[in-house]
Every structure is written in structure tokens, then in C-alpha cells.
C-alpha positions as CSV (number, residue, x, y, z in Angstrom):
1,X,-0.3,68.8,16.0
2,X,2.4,67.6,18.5
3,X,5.2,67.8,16.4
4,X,5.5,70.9,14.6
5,X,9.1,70.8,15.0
6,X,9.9,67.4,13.8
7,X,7.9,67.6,10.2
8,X,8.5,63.7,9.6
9,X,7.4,62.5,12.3
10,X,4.5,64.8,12.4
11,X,3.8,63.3,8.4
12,X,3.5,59.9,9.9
13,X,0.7,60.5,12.9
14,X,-0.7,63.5,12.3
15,X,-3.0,65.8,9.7
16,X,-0.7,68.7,8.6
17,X,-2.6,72.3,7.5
18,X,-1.6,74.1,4.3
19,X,0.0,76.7,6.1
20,X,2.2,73.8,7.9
21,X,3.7,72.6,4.7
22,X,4.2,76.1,3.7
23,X,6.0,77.4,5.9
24,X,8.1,74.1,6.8
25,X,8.8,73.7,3.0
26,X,10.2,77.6,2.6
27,X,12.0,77.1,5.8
28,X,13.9,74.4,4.2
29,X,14.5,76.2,0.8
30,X,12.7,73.2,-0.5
31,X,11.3,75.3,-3.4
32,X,9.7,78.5,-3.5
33,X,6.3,78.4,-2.4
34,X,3.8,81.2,-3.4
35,X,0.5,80.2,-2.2
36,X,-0.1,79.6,1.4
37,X,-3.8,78.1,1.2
38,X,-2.6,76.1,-1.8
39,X,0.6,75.1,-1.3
40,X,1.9,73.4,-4.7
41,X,5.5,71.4,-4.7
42,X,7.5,70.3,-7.2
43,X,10.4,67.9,-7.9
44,X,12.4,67.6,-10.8
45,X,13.8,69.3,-13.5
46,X,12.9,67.1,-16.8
47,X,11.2,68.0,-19.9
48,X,8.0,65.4,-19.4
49,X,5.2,67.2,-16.5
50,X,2.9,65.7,-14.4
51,X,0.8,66.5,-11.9
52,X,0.0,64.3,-8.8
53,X,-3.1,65.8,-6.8
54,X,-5.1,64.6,-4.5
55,X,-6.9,66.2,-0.9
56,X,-10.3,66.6,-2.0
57,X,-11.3,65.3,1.5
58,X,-9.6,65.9,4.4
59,X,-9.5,61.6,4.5
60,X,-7.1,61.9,2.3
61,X,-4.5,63.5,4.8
62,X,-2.7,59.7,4.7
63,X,-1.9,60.3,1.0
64,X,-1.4,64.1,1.1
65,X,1.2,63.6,4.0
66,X,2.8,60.5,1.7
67,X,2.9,62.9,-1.0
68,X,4.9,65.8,1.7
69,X,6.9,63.2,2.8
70,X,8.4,62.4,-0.1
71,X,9.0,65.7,-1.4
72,X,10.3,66.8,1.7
73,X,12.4,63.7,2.1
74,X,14.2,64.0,-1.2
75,X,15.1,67.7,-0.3
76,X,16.5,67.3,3.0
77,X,17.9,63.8,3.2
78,X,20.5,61.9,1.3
79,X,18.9,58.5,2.9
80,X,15.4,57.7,2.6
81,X,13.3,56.2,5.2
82,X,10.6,56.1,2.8
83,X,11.2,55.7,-0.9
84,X,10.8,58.5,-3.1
85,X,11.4,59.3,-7.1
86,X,14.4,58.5,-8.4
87,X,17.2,60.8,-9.9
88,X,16.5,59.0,-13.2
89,X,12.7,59.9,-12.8
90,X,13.5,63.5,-12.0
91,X,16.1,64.0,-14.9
92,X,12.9,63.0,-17.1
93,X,9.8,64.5,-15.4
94,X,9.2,67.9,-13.7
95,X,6.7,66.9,-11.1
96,X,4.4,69.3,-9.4
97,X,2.7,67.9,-6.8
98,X,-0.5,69.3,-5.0
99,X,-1.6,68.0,-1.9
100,X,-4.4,70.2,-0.9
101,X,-6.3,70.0,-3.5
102,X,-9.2,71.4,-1.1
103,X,-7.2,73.0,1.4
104,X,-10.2,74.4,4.1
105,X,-11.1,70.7,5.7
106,X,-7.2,70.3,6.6
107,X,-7.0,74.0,8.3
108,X,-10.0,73.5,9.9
109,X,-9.7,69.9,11.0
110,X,-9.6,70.7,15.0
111,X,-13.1,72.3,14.4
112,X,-14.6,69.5,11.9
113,X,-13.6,66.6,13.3
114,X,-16.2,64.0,13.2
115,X,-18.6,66.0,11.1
116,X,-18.4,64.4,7.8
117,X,-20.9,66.2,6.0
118,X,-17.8,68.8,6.2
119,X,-15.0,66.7,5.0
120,X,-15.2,67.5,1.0
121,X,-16.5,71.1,1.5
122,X,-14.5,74.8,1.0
123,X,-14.9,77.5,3.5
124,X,-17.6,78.7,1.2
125,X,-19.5,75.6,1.9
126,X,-18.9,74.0,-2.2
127,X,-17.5,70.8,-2.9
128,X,-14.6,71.5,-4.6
129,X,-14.0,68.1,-6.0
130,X,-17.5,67.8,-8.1
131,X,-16.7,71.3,-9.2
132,X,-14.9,70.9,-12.2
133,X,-17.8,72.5,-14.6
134,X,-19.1,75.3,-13.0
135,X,-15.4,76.3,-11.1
136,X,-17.7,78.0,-8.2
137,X,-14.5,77.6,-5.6
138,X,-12.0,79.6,-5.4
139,X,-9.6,76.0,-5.1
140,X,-11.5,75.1,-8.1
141,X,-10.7,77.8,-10.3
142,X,-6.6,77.6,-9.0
143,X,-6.8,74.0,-9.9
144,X,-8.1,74.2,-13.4
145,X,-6.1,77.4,-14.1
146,X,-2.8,75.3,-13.1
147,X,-3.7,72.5,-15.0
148,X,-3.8,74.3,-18.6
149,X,-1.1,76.9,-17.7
150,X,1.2,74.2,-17.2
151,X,-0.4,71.8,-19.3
152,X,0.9,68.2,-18.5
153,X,2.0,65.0,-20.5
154,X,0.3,63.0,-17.5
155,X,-2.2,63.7,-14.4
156,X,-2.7,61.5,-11.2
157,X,-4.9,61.8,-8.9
158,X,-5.7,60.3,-5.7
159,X,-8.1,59.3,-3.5
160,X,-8.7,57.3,-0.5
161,X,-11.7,54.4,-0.9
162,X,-11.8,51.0,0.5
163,X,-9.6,49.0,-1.6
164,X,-6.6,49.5,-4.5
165,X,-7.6,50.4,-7.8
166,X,-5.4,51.8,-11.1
167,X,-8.4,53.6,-13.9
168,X,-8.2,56.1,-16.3
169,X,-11.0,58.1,-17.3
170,X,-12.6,58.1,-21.0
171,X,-11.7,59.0,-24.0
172,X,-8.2,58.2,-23.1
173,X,-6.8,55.1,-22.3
174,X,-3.6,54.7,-20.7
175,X,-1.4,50.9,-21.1
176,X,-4.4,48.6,-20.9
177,X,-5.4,50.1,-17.8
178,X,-9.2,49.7,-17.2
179,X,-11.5,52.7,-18.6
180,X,-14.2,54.4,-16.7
181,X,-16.8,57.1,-17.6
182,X,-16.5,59.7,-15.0
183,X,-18.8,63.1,-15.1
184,X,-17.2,66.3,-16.6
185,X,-18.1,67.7,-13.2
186,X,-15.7,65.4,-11.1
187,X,-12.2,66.7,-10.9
188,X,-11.0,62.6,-11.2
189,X,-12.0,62.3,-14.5
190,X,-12.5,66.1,-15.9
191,X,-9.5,66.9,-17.1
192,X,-9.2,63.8,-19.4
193,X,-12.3,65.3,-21.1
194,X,-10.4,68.1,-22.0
195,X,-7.5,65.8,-23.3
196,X,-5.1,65.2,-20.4
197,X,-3.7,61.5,-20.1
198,X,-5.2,60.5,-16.6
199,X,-4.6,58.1,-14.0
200,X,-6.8,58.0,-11.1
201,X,-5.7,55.5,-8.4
202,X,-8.2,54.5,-5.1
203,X,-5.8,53.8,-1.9
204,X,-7.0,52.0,1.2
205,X,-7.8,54.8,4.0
206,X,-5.5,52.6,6.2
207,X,-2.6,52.4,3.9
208,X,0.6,52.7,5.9
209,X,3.2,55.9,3.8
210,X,5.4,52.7,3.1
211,X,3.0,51.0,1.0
212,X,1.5,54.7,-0.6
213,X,4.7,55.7,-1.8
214,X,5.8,52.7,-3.3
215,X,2.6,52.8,-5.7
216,X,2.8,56.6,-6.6
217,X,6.6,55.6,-7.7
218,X,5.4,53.1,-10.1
219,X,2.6,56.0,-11.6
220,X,5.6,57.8,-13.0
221,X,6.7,56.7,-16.3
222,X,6.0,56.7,-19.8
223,X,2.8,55.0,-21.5
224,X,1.1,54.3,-24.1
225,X,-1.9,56.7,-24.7
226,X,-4.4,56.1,-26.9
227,X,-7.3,58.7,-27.9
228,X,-10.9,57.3,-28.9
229,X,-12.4,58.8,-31.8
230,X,-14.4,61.5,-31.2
231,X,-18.0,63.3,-33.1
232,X,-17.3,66.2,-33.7
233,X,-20.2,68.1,-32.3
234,X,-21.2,71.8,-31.8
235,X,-23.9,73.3,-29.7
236,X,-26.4,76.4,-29.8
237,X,-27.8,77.6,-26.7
238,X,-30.7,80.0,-25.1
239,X,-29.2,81.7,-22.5
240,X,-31.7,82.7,-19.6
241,X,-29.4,84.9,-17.4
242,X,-25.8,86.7,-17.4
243,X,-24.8,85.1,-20.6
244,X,-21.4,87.0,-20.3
245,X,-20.8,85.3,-16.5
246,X,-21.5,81.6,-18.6
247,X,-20.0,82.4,-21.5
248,X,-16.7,83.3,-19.3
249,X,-16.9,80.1,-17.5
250,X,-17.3,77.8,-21.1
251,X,-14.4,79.7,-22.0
252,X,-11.9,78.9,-19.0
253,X,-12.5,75.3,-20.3
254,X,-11.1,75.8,-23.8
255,X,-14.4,76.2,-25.5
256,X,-14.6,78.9,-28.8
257,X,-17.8,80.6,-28.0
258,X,-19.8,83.0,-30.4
259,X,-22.7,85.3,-29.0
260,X,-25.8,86.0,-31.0
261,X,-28.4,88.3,-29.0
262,X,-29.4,85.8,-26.1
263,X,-27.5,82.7,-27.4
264,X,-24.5,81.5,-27.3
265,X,-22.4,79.2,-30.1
266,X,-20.0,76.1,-28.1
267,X,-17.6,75.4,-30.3
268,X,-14.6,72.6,-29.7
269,X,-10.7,71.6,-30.4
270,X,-9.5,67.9,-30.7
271,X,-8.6,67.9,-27.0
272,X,-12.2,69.5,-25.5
273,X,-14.3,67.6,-27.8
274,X,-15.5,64.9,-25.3
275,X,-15.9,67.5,-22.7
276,X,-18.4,69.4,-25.4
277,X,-20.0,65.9,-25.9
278,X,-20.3,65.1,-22.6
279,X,-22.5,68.4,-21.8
280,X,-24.5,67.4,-24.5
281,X,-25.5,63.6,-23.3
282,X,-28.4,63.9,-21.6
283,X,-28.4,67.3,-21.2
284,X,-26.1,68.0,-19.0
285,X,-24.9,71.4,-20.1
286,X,-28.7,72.6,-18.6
287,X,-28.5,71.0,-15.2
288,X,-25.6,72.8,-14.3
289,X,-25.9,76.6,-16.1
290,X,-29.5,78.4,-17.3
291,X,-29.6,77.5,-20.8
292,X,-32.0,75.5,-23.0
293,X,-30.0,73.6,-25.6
294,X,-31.8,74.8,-29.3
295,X,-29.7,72.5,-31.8
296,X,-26.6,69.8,-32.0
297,X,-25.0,69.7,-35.3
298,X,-21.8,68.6,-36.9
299,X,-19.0,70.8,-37.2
């Protein structure tokens, strides 16, 4: 990285580490930063919170450095070269932004490059993005734990594909925007199982910061949200295995669970119910954990 000294130019050609951003963005008193591996900023001091993440793969850099710039823009400079939130928006919304998402791929980029069967993976060789369920990373389990500590009005997340696209993940639909069944297992669409408005937009891997920016601007405001009804469902399970270590891990996503001898009783609130329903479709809850399922019923 060329440019270590001159952070915005290094934003525009370059793939900054998490350690980078950390230390460039205490330098600059540009909030207090806590977690060097997982750096998380935030703008804004409204009463509304959202949460823009994206980084799962380290070809996302060109959306992660977008996301910096801005950030680091708005706290340094009284001109923007790039646009950023508004005053307005920042009076209205706290904004935490997380741009390393899965922070190994960008610390280790000098030693991965051109390997892509290493681009969505942790240090402990998981994909951090498809662990939503089981929360097997260490980034993973940060993540989730951020998300329902702080527990936002609206979550975007970002990714880089081959083409623009604005969807939000079922059961909650978001102004008209087109709906999309994603897997409880994908970080995209898992938190909207557990009833968090989402918004997941695709950017163009060759998007210029100009054109990035100018969309993620237009992500923050208020919608309309609308919930789909919802069965309410609750699930009895054999446990084959450290029922405590799976009863933990149902737990961390909001579930009420109820031990008797070698099973275990899911239980679910209004916002976790599609996540519960989800596990049940086609079984899902035993492709990822050791249990048989023994009975659905109605709550």
C-alpha cells in the first residue's frame, strides 16, 4: 500500500487492512475505535440506527473503501470530493458502519492474492458470510452480537456482483422493493429472519467510489415496512451431542429454549418466528446441528 500517508488517495487505488482504518481513523479523532481486527465506524447522532456492512469478500474492498471514504471524509473535510450523508441525514440517523465484515482476507491480501478459494474465508478457514446459523467465526459471533445489542430500525448490506440490484429479504418488505428468500444461514438475508428491516444492494465490482456513494446516500431514509404474517410454530428436538453447546448457540439468536433429558423445546417471539420457520422447512435445523426434529406444533 503506497500511500499510507495520504489515506484518500490510498481509498481510491488501493485495498486498506483493518488495522489501516484503525489506526488512521483514531489518529484523526474520527471516533473512538475499540476493535482493531473489526474496526466499526459511526456517523451521526440521531435517534433512528442503521447499520451498513459489507466485506464479506475481500472483492468487496471497492465498497468497503467507499464506505471509509465517506466516513473519513465527513470528519476531516468541510468540502467533499465525494459525496457523503448529509447533516440532515445525521441529525435523524446514528449510523454505524462496518466495513470488514470479514476482516482476515483484507490483512492478508499480499499473501492471497489471486487465490480465490481464500477470498470469503477467516483465518480459521470458515466463511464467515454463510455463517449466520451456526456463528462458528469469531467475526460471526461480533457481527450478530452487534446487531441485537444495538438493535437497528434498518440494515444494509453490500456486496459486489456483476450488475446493480436493490432486494430485501423475506418476511419483510421494504417500499415496493423486490422480495427474495434468502437462507437463515446467509448473513444478507439472516437478520431479516430475526425481524430486522433489510436492504441488500449488489454493486458492479468495477464501480468507480463516485457512483458507490451516491447509491448508499439514497439507502438512508425512512420506509415503509411491512411484516408478512407469520405460523406461529414450535419445535421439539433429539439432541445427539453437547445439547448445552446447541442450546447456547439457538439462544444467541433470540430463541426461548426448554431442556428435557436429551431434547430440547425452540420456542419463538414475533420478530424470530420466520427464522424458527425457516429451520423447520425442509429440515434445515438438522443439516446444520445434530438433532432429529421429533414434532412441529402450534404455539
Amino acid at each position: 500500500m503506497p500511500f499510507t500517508a495520504e489515506p484518500f488517495k490510498a481509498l481510491l487505488t488501493d485495498i486498506v487492512t483493518p488495522k489501516y482504518v484503525f489506526s488512521l481513523m483514531n489518529s484523526l479523532k474520527c471516533g473512538l475505535l475499540s476493535d482493531k481486527d473489526l474496526p466499526i465506524l459511526t456517523m451521526g447522532t440521531g435517534a433512528k440506527r442503521a447499520i451498513v456492512i459489507t466485506g464479506f469478500s475481500v472483492l468487496d474492498y471497492r465498497i468497503s473503501n467507499a464506505l471509509i471514504y465517506m466516513v473519513l471524509s465527513k470528519c476531516v473535510n468541510n468540502v467533499h470530493a465525494i459525496p457523503t450523508f448529509s447533516a440532515s441525514q445525521l441529525s435523524k440517523w446514528t449510523i454505524k458502519v462496518i466495513p470488514f465484515a470479514n476482516p482476515w482476507p483484507f490483512s492478508s491480501w499480499d499473501v492471497i492474492r489471486g487465490k480465490e478459494s481464500f477470498y470469503l474465508l477467516d483465518d480459521d478457514g470458515i466463511p464467515t458470510r454463510y455463517d449466520a446459523l451456526t456463528l462458528r467465526s469469531k467475526y460471526s459471533l461480533k457481527l450478530h452480537g452487534l446487531i441485537n445489542e444495538v438493535k437497528p430500525e434498518l440494515i444494509i448490506m453490500l456486496t459486489a456482483s456483476s450488475e446493480w440490484s436493490i432486494m430485501t429479504p423475506r418476511p419483510i418488505s421494504i417500499n415496493g422493493y423486490e422480495t427474495a428468500e434468502l437462507s437463515p444461514t446467509d448473513f444478507l438475508g439472516h437478520f431479516a429472519h430475526e425481524g430486522y428491516p433489510t436492504i441488500v444492494m449488489t454493486i458492479p465490482r468495477e464501480s468507480g467510489l463516485y457512483e458507490i456513494t451516491q447509491r448508499i446516500i439514497q439507502l438512508i431514509r425512512d420506509y415503509n415496512v411491512k411484516y408478512e404474517e407469520i405460523k406461529p410454530l414450535e419445535l421439539v428436538i433429539r439432541v445427539d451431542g453437547d445439547i448445552n453447546s446447541i442450546a447456547n448457540i439457538l439462544r444467541l439468536h433470540g430463541f426461548l429454549i426448554g431442556v428435557d433429558g436429551n431434547k430440547l423445546i425452540i420456542r419463538a417471539n414475533e420478530k424470530n418466528q420466520f427464522l424458527l420457520n425457516s429451520l423447520i422447512d425442509n429440515n434445515l435445523i438438522e443439516h446444520y446441528f445434530n438433532v432429529e426434529i421429533l414434532e412441529v406444533r402450534l404455539q
